[in-house]
Structure formats: structure tokens, C-alpha cells
C-alpha positions in Angstrom: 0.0 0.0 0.0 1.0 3.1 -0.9 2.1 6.3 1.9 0.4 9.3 1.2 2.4 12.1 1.2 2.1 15.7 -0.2 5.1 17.2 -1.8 5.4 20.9 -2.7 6.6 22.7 -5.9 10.4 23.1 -4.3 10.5 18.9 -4.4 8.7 18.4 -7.8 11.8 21.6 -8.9 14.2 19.3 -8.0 12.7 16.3 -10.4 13.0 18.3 -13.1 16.1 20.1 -12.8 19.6 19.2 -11.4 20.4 21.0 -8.7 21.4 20.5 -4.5 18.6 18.4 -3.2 17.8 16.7 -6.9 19.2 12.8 -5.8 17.5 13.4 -2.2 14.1 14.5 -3.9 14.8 11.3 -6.7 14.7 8.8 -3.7 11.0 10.0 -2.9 10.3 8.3 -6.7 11.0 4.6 -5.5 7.4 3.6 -5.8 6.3 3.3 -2.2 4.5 6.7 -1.8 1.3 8.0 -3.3 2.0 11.8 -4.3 -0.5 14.4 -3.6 -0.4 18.1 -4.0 -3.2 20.9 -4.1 -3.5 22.1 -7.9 -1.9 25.1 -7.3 0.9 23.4 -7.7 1.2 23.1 -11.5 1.1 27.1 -11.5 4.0 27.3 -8.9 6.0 24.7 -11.0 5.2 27.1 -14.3 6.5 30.5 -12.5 9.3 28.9 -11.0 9.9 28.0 -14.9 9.4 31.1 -16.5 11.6 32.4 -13.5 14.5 30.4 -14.9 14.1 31.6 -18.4 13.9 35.5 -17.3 17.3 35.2 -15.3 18.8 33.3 -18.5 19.2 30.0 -16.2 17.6 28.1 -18.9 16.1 28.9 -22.5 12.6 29.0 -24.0 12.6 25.4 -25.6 13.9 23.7 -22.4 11.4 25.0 -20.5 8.7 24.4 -23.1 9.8 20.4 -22.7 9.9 20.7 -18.7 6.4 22.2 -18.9 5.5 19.1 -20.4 6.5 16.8 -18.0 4.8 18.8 -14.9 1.5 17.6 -16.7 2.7 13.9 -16.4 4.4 14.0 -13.0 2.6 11.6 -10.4 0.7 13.6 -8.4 -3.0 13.8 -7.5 -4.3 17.0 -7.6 -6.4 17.9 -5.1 -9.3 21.4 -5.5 -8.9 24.5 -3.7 -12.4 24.6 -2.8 -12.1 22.0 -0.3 -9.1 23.5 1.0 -9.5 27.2 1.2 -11.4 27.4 4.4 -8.8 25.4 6.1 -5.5 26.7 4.4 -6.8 30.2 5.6 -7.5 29.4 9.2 -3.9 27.6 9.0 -1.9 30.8 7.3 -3.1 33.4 10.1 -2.2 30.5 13.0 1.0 29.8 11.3 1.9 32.9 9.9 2.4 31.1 6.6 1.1 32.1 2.9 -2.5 30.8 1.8 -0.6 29.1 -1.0 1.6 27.7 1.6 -1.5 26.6 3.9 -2.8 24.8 0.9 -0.1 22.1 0.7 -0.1 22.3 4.8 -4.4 21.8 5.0 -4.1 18.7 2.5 -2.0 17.1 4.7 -3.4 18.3 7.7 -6.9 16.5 5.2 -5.0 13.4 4.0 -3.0 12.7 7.2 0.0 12.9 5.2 3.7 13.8 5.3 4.3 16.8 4.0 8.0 16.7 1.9 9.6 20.3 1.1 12.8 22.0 1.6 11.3 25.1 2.4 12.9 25.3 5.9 10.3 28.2 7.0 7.6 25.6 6.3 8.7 23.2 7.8 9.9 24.6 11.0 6.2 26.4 11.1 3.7 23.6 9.9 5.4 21.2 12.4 3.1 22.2 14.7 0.4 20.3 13.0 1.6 18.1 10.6 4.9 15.8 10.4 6.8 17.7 8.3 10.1 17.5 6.6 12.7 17.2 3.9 13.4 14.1 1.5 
């Protein structure tokens, strides 16, 4: 059976491009976990993207083929509108970002891991949810 566990844009990042964190974030790929994520994360994963191509890090046409893979990666994506209420009670008790709160409330939904390497997150949504890095 698979673990449920909710990973945010800065793991899926690390899938697609090689940089520190990419083998750690790999090893979550081994089969054993069911990926889950609230569908705001294919937006993140496409500004982090276009991010890359404005500060020349990588070109048009790379990105064009990366943005083609965060369709396919293996994630269920989960509505806002059964989030929102409780992402927004979690940001003002955390002092986190609603977009933030949305990966933290699925978990908090799911009783899942949340996996990120944003080290504000984690240190803040550890208060509710078991939280950490790959």
C-alpha cells in the first residue's frame, strides 16, 4: 500500500532540474508513496519555470519540454475549494502564505507527510503536521 504524502513545488523543482537536493528529492520516486499536491501546484511549477528563463538560467525550448513533464508527474491534484477554508485558518495561526496553507491543510486533510525543503515551512507547519525534507 501506498504512503500518502504531499510534496510541494520546491521537491517536484528538483525532479525536473539538477540541482542541490535533486538525488534526495529522486529517492521519494521509488514507488512506495502516493503523491499528492493541491492544484496550485502546477502554477508554482510554471512560475518557477518562467523564472528560470527570465534570469537566463535556462532557455525557452527547455522550458517548453519541462512544462510538459509537470503535466505527467505523479501527483493527484487535489481542489482548492475543499481547501481554502482550512489553508486560511492555518496561514493566520502559522503565519504562513494561503498558497503555503494549501499544501499544509491537505496534509493536515489526508493525514499525510508533508516533503519540502522550504525550511520556513517546515519549521512552522510542524506544529500540526509531520513535516520535513526528503
Amino acid at each position: 500500500m501506498s504512503v500518502p504524502i504531499v510534496v510541494d513545488a520546491s521537491v517536484a523543482a528538483k525532479w525536473l532540474l539538477p540541482e542541490p537536493g535533486s538525488d534526495a528529492a529522486a529517492r521519494l520516486l521509488d514507488g512506495r508513496a502516493a503523491f499528492h499536491v493541491p492544484e496550485l501546484f502546477d502554477a508554482e511549477l510554471g512560475n518557477l519555470l518562467w523564472k528560470r528563463v527570465r534570469r537566463s538560467k535556462l532557455d525557452a525550448a527547455t522550458v517548453a519540454g519541462l512544462a510538459s513533464l509537470v503535466r505527467r508527474m505523479p501527483a493527484i491534484r487535489h481542489r482548492h475549494d475543499r481547501l481554502l477554508e482550512g489553508a486560511l485558518s492555518l496561514a493566520l495561526d502559522l503565519s504562513i502564505t494561503v498558497y503555503d496553507a494549501l499544501y499544509v491543510a491537505l496534509a493536515v486533510a489526508l493525514n499525510a507527510r508533508l516533503v519540502t525543503f522550504d525550511r520556513g515551512l517546515i519549521d512552522r507547519a510542524s506544529a500540526v503536521i509531520e513535516v520535513g525534507t526528503p
